[in-house]
N, C-alpha and C positions, 0 to 999 in steps of 0.2 A: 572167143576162141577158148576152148580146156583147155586145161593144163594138167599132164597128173602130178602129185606133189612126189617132190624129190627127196629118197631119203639120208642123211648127211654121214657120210662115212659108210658109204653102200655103192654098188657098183650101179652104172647108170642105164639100162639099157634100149639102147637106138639101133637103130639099122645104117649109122654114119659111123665115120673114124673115132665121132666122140663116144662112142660105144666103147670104150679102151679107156676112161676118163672116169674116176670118185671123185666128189666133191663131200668135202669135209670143213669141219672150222678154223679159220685161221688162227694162229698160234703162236708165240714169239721166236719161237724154234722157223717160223720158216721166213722172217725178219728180213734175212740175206738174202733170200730167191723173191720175195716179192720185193722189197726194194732194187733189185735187178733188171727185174720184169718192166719195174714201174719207170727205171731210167734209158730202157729201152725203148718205151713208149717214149719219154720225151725226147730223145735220141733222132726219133723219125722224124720230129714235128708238127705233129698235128695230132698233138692228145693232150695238151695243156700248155698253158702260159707259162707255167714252171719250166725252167733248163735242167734243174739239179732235182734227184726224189731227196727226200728230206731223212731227217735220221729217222732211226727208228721210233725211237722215242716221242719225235714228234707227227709220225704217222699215226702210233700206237693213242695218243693223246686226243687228236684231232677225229678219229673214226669211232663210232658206236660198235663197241662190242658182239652186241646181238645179233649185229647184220653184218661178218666178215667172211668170209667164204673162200677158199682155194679149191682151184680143180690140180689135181693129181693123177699121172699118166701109167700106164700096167706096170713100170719099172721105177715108179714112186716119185719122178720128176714131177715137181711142181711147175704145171704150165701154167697158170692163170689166176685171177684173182678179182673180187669185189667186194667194196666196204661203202658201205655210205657214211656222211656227215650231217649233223644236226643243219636247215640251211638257215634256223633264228635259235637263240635260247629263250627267247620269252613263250610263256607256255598255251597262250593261242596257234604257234606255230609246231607245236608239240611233235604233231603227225606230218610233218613235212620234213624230208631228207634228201640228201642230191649223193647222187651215184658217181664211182668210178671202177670201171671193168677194164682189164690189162689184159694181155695173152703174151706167151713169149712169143716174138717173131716166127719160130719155128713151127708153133702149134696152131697157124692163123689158120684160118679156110676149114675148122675141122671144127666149127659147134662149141669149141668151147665157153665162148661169152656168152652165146645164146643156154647153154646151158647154167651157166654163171646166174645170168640174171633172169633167167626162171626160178632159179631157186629163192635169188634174193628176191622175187616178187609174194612167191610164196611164205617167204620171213617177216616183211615189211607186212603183209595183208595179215596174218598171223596174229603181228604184233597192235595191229589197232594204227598203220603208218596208211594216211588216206593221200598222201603225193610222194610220188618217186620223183625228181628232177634230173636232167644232165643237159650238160650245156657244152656243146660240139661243135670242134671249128667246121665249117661250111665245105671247106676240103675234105674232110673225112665221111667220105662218100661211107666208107663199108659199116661204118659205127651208126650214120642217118638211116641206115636200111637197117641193121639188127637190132633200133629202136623202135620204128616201125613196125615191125613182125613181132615187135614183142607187145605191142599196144598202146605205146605212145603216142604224141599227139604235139606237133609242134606250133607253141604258144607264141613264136615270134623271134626275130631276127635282134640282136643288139649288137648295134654298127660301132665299130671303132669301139669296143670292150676296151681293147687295149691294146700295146705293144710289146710286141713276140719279135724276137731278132733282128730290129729294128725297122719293123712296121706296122701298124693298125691291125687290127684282127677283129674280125667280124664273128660273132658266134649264134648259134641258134638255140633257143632255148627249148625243150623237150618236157612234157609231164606226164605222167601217166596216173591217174587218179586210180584208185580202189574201188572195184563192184563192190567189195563185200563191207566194207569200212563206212558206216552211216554217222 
């Protein structure tokens, strides 16, 4: 499937709601609206093992720079966001990163993540990044499908990951390799 490439701090344009939607670089200025976002997601239950989003410092610490992305709405609301993490430091794993895309509650059903993680696809292949990863609880029906559409490929289920509000939680594992990354 194309893709045309997205350009960062430019108006995006589609023929859906997220056609009202820039995506630009995440920045410590917007610290408080995606740590928001991000406890919203865990809020719902079914976007991370995590209860609490962590400071910022420690988001800021844990994510790669190169690949952090917020989508911003005509009236400058930051709705969304994506940043990957390194998923080894040893440097055969160099080009593997695992994803996390947020939307606020409010702005779901309108394209934003899929625009989100177009662009971080286009960042990652860019950058010489030959595996995208995410790992999705099994409930999160609408996250399995906007992985999907986006060309991922699920590598497998791990049972009893762990324990989420006191029980087991099953996750599936998700990867999307790179055409263009040899």
């Amino acid at each position: 499937m194309a893709r045309r490439r997205l350009a960062y701090d430019s108006p995006v344009i589609r023929n859906e709601p997220a056609a009202q939607v820039r995506l630009r670089p995440m920045t410590a200025d917007d610290a408080d609206r995606v740590l928001a976002i991000y406890q919203a997601g865990l809020d719902a239950g079914n976007a991370s093992f995590d209860a609490v989003a962590p400071s910022w410092a420690a988001f800021d610490a844990g994510r790669l720079p190169a690949h952090r992305l917020v989508a911003v709405d005509r009236d400058g609301t930051l709705v969304g966001w994506i940043a990957v993490t390194p998923t080894s430091y040893r440097e055969v794993y160099a080009g593997v990163v695992e994803h996390s895309v947020y939307v606020d509650p409010a702005a779901r059903g309108r394209g934003v993540a899929r625009l989100l993680l177009d662009a971080l696809i286009d960042s990652t292949d860019a950058a010489g990044i030959w595996t995208i990863q995410a790992a999705v609880f099994p409930e999160n029906t609408a996250s399995l499908a906007l992985h999907r559409r986006a060309g991922f490929r699920v590598v497998g289920t791990r049972e009893r990951m762990g324990r989420h509000h006191g029980r087991w939680r099953d996750v599936i594992l998700l990867e999307r390799r790179s055409p263009v990354v040899h």
